[in-house]
C-alpha positions in Angstrom: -148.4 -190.3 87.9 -148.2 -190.2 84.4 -146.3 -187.1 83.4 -143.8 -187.1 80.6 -142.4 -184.0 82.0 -141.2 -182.4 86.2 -139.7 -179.9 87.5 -137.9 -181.0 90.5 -138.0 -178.0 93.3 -136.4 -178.7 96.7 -135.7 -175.9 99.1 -133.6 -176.2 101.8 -132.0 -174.2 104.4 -129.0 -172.9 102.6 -130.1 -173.3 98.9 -133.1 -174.4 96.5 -132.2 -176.9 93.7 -133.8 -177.1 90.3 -133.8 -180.5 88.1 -136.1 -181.4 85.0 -136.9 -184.7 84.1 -138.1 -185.6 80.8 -138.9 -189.4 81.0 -134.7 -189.8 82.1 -132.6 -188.0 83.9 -130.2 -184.8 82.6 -126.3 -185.6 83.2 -123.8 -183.0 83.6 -120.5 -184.2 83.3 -118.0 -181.2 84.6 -118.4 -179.6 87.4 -117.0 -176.6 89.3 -116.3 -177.0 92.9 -114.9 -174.2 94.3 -111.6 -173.2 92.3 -111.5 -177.2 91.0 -113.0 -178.4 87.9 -114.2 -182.5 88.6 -115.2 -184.4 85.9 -117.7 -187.4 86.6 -121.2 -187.4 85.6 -123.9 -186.5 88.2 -127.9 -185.8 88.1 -128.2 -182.2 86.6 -129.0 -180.4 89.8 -129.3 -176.1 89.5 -128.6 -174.6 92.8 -129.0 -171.2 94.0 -128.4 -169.6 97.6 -132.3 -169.2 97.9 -132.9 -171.3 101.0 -134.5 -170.8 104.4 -131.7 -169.9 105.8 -130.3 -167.6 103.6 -129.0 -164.6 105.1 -130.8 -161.4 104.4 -128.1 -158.6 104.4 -127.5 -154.9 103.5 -124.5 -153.8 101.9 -124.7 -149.8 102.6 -125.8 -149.9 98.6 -128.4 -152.9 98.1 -129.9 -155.8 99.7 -128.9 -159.2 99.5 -130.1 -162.5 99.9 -127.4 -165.0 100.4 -125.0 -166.7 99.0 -124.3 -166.7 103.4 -126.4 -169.2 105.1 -127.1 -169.4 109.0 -126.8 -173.1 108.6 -128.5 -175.1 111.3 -126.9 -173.8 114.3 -127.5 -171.2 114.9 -130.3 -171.1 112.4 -132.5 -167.9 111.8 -133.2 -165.4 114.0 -136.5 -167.0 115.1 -134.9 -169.9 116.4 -134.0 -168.3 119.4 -130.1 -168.5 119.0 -128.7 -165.5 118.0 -129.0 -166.1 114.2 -128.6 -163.3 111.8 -132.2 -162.4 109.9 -133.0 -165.7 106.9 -135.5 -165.8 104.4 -137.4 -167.9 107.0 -137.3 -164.6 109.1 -138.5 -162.7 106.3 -141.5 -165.0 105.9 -142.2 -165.7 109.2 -142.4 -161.4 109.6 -144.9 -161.3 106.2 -147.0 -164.0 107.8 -146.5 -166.8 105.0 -145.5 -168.5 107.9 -148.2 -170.4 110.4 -146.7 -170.4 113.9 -148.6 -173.4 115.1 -147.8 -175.5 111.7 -143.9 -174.9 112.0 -142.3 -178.1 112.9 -139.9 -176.0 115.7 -140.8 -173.2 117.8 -140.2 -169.7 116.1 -139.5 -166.5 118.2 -141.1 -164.0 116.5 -139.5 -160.8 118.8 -136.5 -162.2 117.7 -137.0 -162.3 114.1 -138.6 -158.7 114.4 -135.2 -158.0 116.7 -132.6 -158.8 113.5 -135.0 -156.9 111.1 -134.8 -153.9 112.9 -131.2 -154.0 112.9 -131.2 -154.1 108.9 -134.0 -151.3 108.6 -131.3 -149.2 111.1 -128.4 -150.1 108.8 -130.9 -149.3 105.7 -131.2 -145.3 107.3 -133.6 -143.8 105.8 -134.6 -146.3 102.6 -135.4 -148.8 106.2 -138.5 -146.9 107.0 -140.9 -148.5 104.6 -140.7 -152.1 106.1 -143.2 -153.7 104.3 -141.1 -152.6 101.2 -137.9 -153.9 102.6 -139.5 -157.4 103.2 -141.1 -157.6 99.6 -137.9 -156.7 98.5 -136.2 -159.1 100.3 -138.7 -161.6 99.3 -138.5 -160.6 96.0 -134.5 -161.3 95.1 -134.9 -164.4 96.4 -137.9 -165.5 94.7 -136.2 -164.2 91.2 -132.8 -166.3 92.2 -135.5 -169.3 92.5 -137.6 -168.1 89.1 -134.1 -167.9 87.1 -132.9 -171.4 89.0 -136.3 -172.7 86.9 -135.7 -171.0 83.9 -131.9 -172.3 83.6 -133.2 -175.9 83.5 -136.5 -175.3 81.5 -137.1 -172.6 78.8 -132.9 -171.8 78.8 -132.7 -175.2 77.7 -135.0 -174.9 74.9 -137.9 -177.1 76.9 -141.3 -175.9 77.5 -142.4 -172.0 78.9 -145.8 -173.4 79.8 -144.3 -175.8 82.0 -141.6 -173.7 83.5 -144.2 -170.9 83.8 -146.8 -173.2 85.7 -144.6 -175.0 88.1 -142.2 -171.8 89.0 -145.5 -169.3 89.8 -148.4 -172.3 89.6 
């Protein structure tokens, strides 16, 4: 394509990963996994619990957005199988979502089902629902934003780029 410089972006159910590349590829060469430190170089991947099915939560204080994930069984609520509420939830309830474009069937009534239960949990800071999605939407969109900003404009590289590709 001709571009000296990407951002990679690739969200997935139970996290979205970050990469740059800048005509190579960006090593790391210590990692933390878990507790464990492992030393061996790897692609320089970012990851934050920003996925699909990241679990939307209330904590009697705040909301949350992951770092819990509903994996694939039993998925979000709107797959029908008892799944807590997921950023895909959230999306599918703000209409980002197009029911007849989704590669599975989606339950809407469910979805609405799990975000009712949070809105209950919420008291009375539950009632503006529209506000509680944005919200929702919002953490996780700024977990992606920083995910971009950690391998870009962090790093020293490019704002214009970073800026383009995380909002573009």
């Amino acid at each position: 394509a001709g571009l000296q410089e990407v951002l990679t972006f690739d969200m997935g159910g139970t996290s979205t990963d970050v990469a740059r590349w800048a005509g190579q590829l960006e090593y790391r060469f210590e990692h933390s996994v878990g507790s464990a430190t492992v030393v061996g170089a790897s692609v320089d991947v970012h990851t934050v619990a920003a996925g699909g099915g990241s679990v939307c939560s209330f904590d009697g204080a705040a909301l949350g957005v992951g770092p819990k994930s509903a994996g694939a069984e039993p998925g979000p609520a709107c797959y029908g199988k008892g799944g807590p509420l997921t950023i895909t939830d959230v999306n599918l309830l703000s209409g980002r979502v197009d029911i007849d474009r989704f590669s599975i069937p989606v339950d809407p009534g469910a979805a609405a089902k799990a975000f009712e239960r949070l809105c209950r949990d919420m008291g009375e800071a539950g009632a503006d629902r529209d506000g509680v999605l944005d919200g929702l939407l919002e953490i996780a969109c700024e977990r992606i934003a920083g995910a971009v900003r950690v391998v870009s404009t962090r790093r020293g590289h490019s704002l214009e780029m970073a800026a383009l590709l995380a909002f573009g």
